[in-house]
One Martini backbone bead per residue (centre of mass of N, CA, C, O) as a GRO file, in nm:
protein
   96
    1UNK     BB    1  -0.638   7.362  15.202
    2UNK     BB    2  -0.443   7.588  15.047
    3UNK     BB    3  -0.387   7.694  14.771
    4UNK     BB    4  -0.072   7.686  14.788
    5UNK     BB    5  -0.063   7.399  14.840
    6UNK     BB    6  -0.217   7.319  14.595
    7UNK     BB    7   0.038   7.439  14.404
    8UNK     BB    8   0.255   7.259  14.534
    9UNK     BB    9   0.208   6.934  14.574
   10UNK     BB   10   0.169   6.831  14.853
   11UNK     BB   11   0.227   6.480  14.884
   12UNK     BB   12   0.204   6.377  14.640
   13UNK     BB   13   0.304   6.352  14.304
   14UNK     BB   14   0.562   6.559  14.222
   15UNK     BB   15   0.593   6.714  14.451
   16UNK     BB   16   0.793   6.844  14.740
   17UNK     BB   17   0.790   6.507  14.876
   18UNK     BB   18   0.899   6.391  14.589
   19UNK     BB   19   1.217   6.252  14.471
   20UNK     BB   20   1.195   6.305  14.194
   21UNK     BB   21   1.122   6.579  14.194
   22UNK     BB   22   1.409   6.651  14.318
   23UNK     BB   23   1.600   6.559  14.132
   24UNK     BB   24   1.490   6.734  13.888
   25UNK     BB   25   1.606   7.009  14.020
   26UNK     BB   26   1.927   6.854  14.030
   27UNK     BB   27   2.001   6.901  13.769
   28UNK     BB   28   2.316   6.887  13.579
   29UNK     BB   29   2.558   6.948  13.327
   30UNK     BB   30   2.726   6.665  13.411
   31UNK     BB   31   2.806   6.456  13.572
   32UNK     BB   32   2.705   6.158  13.740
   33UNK     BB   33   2.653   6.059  14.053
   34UNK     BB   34   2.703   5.750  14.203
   35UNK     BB   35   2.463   5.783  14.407
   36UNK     BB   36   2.183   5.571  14.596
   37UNK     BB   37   2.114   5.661  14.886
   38UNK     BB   38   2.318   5.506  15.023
   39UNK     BB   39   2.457   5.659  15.336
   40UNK     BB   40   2.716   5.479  15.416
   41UNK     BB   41   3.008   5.360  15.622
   42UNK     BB   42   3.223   5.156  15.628
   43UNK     BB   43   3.405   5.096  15.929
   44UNK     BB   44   3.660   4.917  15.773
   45UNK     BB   45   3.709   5.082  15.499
   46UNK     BB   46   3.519   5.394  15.449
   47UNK     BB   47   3.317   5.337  15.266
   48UNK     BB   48   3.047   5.338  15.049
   49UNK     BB   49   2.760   5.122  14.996
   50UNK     BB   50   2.666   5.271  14.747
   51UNK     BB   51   2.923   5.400  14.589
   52UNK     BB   52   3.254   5.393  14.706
   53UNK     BB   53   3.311   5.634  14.850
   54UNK     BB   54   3.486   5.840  15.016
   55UNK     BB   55   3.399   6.088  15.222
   56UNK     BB   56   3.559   6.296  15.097
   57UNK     BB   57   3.481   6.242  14.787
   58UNK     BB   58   3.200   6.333  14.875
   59UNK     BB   59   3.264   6.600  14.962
   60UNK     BB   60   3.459   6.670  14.686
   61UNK     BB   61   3.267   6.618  14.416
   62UNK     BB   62   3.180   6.928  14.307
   63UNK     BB   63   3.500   7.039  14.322
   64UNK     BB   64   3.546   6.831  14.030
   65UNK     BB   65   3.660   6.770  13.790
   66UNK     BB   66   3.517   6.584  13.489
   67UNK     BB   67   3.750   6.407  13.487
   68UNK     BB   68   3.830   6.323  13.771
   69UNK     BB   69   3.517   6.204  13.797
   70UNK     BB   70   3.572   5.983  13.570
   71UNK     BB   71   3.797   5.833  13.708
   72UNK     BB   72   3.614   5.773  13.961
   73UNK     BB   73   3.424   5.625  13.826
   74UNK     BB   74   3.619   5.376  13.723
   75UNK     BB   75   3.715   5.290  14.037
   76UNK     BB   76   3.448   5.197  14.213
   77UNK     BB   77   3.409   4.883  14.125
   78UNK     BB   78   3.672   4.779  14.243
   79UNK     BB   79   3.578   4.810  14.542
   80UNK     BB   80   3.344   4.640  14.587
   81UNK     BB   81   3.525   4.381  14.733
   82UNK     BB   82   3.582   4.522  14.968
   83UNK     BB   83   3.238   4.449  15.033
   84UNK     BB   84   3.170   4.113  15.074
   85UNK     BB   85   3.253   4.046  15.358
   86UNK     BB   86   3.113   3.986  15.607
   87UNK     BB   87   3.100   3.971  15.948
   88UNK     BB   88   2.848   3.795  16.050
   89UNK     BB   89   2.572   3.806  16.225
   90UNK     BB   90   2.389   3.586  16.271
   91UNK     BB   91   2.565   3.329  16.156
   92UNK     BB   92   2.764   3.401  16.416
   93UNK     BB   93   2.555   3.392  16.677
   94UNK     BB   94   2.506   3.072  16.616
   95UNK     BB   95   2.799   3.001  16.645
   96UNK     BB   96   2.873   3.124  16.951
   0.00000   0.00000   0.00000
């Protein structure tokens, strides 16, 4: 391994293959994304699975006034409720 690499902490835990280490570097003073890194879309809600915003909402993020970001982190909890309902899975595949 190279000085180099040996200086950037590749691989290691804080390095720069590190997930935290990378979350600090994106930190900014503003509202935190409600993003939990799981980021499926429901394909009949069309939410998001870890997050509850629509993929429009995900893509204007950045540029939401920090109110704006307010009121939809308000708003997140209520769809929760809308994928609840399972689609089917193992036990339907059992009972067909």
């Amino acid at each position: 391994m190279s000085e180099q690499d040996s200086n950037r902490g590749a691989g290691k835990a804080g390095g720069a293959d590190d997930p935290a280490a990378t979350d600090k570097v994106w930190r900014r003073q503003e509202i935190e994304s409600p993003c939990i890194k799981t980021c499926v879309l429901h394909p009949e809600e069309r939410i998001c699975i870890g997050c509850y915003r629509t993929g429009e909402e995900i893509a204007t993020w950045s540029k939401l006034s920090p109110e704006a970001r307010r009121d939809l982190m308000a708003e997140l909890p209520s769809r929760a409720a809308r994928l609840t309902t399972r689609r089917g899975g193992r036990a339907a595949r059992r009972r067909g």
